[in-house]
N, C-alpha and C positions, 0 to 999 in steps of 0.2 A: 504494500500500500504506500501511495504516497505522503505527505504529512496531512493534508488536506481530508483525505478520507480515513485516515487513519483518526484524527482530530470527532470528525463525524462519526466512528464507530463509537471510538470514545463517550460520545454525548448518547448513544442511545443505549449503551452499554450501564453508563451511570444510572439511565434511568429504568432498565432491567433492575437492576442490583436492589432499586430503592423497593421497586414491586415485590423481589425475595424476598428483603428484609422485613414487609411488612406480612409478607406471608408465614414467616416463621415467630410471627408477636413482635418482630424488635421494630417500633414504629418513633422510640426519640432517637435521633440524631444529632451531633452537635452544634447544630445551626435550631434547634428549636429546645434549649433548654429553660429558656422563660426563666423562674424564678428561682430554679433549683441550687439548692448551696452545693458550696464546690465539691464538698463529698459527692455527693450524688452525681453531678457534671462527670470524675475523675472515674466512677465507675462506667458510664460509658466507653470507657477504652477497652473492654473488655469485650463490646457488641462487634457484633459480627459484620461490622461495615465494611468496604474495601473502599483500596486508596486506589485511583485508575490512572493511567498514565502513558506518553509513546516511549519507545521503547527503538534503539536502532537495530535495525539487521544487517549481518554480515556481508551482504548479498546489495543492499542499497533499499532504499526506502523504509518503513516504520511499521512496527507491529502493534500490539498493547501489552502495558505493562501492570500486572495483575497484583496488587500487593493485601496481603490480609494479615492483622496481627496475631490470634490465636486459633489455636488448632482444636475448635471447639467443634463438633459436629454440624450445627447451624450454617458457621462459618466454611468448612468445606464443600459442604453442601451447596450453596452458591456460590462458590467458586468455580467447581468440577461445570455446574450451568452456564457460568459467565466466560467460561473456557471451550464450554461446546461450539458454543454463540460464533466465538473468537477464529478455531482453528489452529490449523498449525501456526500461524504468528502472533502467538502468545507467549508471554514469559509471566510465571507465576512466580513469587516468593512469599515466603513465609517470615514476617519481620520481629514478632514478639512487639513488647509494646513499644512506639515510642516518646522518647521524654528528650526534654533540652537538656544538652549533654553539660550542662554545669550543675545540672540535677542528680547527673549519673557518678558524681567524682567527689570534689573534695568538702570534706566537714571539718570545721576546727577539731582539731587543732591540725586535719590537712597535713600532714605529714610530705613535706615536698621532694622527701627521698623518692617518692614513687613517681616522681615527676622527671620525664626528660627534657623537658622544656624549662627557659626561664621562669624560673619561680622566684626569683630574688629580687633586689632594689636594682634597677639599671637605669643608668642617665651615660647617654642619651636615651630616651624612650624608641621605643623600635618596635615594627610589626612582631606579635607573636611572642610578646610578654607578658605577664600576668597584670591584670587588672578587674578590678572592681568597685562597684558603690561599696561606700562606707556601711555600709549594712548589710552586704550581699559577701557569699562566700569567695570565688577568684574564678574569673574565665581571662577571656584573650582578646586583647589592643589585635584589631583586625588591620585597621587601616587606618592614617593620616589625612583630614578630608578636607575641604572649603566649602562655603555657599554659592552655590552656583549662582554666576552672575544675573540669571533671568529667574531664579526660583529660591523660592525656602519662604520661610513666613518668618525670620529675623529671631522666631528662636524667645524666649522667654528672659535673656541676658543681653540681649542687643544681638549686633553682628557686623561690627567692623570688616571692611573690605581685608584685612588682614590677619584676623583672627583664623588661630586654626585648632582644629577639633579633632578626638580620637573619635572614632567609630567600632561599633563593638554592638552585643545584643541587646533589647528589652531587658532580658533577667539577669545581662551581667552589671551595666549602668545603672540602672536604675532596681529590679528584684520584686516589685511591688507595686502594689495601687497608690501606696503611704508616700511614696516618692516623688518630692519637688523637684522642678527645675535649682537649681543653685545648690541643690543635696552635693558632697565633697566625694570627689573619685579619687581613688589611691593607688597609687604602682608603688610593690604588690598588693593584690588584691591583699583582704582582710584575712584569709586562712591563710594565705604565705605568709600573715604577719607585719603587712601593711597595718599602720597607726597614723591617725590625725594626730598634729596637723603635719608631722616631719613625712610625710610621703604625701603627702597632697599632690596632684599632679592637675588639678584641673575640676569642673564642677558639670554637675546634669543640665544637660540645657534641652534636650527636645527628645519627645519618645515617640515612637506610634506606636497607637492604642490596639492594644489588642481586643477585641471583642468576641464579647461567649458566641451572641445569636448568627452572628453573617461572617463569612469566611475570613481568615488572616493571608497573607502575602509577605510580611515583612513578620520579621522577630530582630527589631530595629533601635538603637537610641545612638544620641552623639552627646559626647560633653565636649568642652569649651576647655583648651588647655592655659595652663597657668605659665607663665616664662621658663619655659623648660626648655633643653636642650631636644632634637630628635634628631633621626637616623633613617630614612623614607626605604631603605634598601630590603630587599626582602632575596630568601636564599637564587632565587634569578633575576635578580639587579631591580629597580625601580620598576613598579607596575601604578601605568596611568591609563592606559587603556582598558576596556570593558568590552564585550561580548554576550550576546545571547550563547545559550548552550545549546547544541544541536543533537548531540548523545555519541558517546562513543569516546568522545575525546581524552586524555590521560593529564588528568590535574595534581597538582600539589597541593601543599599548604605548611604555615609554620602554626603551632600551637604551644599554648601556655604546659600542658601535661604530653603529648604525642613527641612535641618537635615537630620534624620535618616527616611530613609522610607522603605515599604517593596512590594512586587510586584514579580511578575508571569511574566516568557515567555512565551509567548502566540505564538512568530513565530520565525522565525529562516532562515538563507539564501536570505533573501528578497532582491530583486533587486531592483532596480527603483525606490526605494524611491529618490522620487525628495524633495530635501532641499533646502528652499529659504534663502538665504542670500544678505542683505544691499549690501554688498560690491561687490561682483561675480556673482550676479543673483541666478538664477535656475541650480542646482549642481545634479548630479544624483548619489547616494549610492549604490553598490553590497554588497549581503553577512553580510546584517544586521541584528542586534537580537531587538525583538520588546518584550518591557514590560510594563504589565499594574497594576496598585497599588492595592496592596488589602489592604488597607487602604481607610478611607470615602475620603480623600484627593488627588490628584494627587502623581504618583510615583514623580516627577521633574517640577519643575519652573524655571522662568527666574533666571539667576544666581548658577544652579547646573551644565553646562556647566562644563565638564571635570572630573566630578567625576568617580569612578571606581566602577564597576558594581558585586556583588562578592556574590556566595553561601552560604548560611547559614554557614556550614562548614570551612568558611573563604578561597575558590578558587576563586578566578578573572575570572569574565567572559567575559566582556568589558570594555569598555569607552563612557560614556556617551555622548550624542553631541546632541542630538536633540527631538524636543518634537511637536507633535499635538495637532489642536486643539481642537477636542473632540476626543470622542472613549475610549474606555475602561470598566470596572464595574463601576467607579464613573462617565462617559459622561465625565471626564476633561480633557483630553486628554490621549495620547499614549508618551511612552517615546523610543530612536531609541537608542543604541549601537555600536562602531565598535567590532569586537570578538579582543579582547585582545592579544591574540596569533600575530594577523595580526599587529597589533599597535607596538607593543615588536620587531617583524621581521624586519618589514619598515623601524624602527628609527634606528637597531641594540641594542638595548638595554634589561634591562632585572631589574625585581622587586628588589629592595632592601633589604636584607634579613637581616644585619646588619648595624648602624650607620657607613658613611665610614669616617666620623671625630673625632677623641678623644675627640672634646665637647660638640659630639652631643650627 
């Protein structure tokens, strides 16, 4: 199939799946949780929903990609249907749940020996160090960013044509609903042992909202850095360029716990990936890139939350935000993406291509 009817199977596929699901009793979803508290929301990860998605083939053009979290009867059951439907270009995997991999990793007192990634105090600030809100446990400085010259909404702290900002997740910046703009971000994050005010590194300045009822795209925030020194290089030199993901391609990344890892797109556009989160419940993602390690070890762990996801070539192709619990070539899980492009649009912002401070 080509993307175009592959995209179309997709939509009538989705809307099979939702007719199964109401035939087997499971008729809430994460898009219709209304008033229910987050327990209740957080148990829907459990339902038998599938995440739908293109998928590349070897051969050229696009198949679908079939994703379900548990191996619950219900749950194969419409699977094995939505694969008849499909044929042979289907690719099914079985992913366990998934949760934002700052969820999956570290707890004070975090122990950073299990960490191969910077987990320490580093100046200059550089992709792929530990960082977090002053409340929140430790994920990863993804990226250096500015406000895009025709977009952003100036941000809750102003926004100086000069001003430059770390970019990282929702639940690494900010962790909460509780969380102001002007709240204090720290490198290292608070479970490496980051302390206000001597690690201060900058402060909250704009999140996207996540929402229980209508779908997410971004797992998004930027703070506002403080006169710090920085280092824009990433292990393939400076990345200013961005990319749609097409599928197939062989990405990197640096992170706060992994380091440097390497890994395959294996899907592309996936909807419905349902993300369980502490604090929100069961969160539902559209138009997400799914990759998996070609390395013996997992692409991402707890604590690589917010890293930037980027071509051999050094092009950007998301932001990392979330991880599985098995599935992939190593069984260690799957790692989830928002596409890059979406991230940059949302905030108004846009990569950093040179230091915007004279000491950085």
């Amino acid at each position: 199939m080509d993307r175009d009817q592959a995209r179309k199977m997709k939509e009538q596929l989705a809307a099979f799946a939702r007719e199964l699901a109401e035939k087997h009793g499971v008729v809430a979803t994460p898009r219709s949780l209304g008033g229910q508290t987050v327990s209740e929301a957080a148990d829907l990860v459990r339902a038998p929903t599938l995440a739908l998605g293109l998928v590349p083939q070897p051969e050229g053009g696009f198949g679908i990609a079939v994703r379900y979290r548990l191996g619950v009867p219900r749950a194969r059951s419409i699977v094995r249907k939505i694969s008849a439907e499909v044929g042979p270009d289907v690719d099914v995997r079985r992913t366990g749940r998934i949760r934002p991999v700052s969820e999956l990793g570290p707890r004070p007192p975090a122990p950073t020996s299990q960490a191969d990634g910077e987990t320490d105090r580093r100046r200059p600030l550089r992709p792929g160090i530990s960082i977090g809100h002053v409340g929140v446990t430790a994920g990863t400085l993804g990226a250096f960013v500015t406000r895009a010259s025709s977009g952003g909404d100036g941000g809750s702290n102003g926004s100086g044509s000069g001003d430059l900002y770390a970019l990282s997740n929702y639940h690494v910046l900010a962790g909460s609903r509780q969380a102001r703009p002007g709240d204090v971000v720290l490198q290292p994050g608070p479970a490496d042992g980051g302390l206000a005010p001597g690690d201060r590194i900058g402060e909250l300045t704009q999140v996207v909202d996540l929402e229980v009822i209508e779908p997410a795209y971004t797992d998004a925030a930027i703070a506002r850095l403080d006169r710090v020194p920085i280092d824009l290089e990433y292990p393939v030199g400076r990345v200013v360029k961005t990319a749609r993901a097409l599928g197939g391609e062989v990405v990197g990344k640096v992170g706060r716990t992994t380091s440097i890892t390497r890994g395959r797109v294996t899907a592309i556009e996936l909807d419905d990936v349902v993300v369980g989160y502490e604090d929100l419940g069961a969160l539902s993602f559209d138009d997400q890139i799914e990759i998996e390690s070609l390395d013996d070890g997992p692409f991402s762990r707890g604590g690589d939350s917010g890293a930037l996801v980027y071509r051999e070539d050094g092009v950007a192709l998301g932001l990392l935000f979330a991880g599985s619990e098995s599935g992939g070539r190593s069984g260690k899980g799957l790692t989830y993406a928002n596409p890059i492009d979406q991230v940059l649009d949302i905030l108004g912002i846009e990569l950093a291509g040179e230091p915007a401070h004279p000491f950085g």
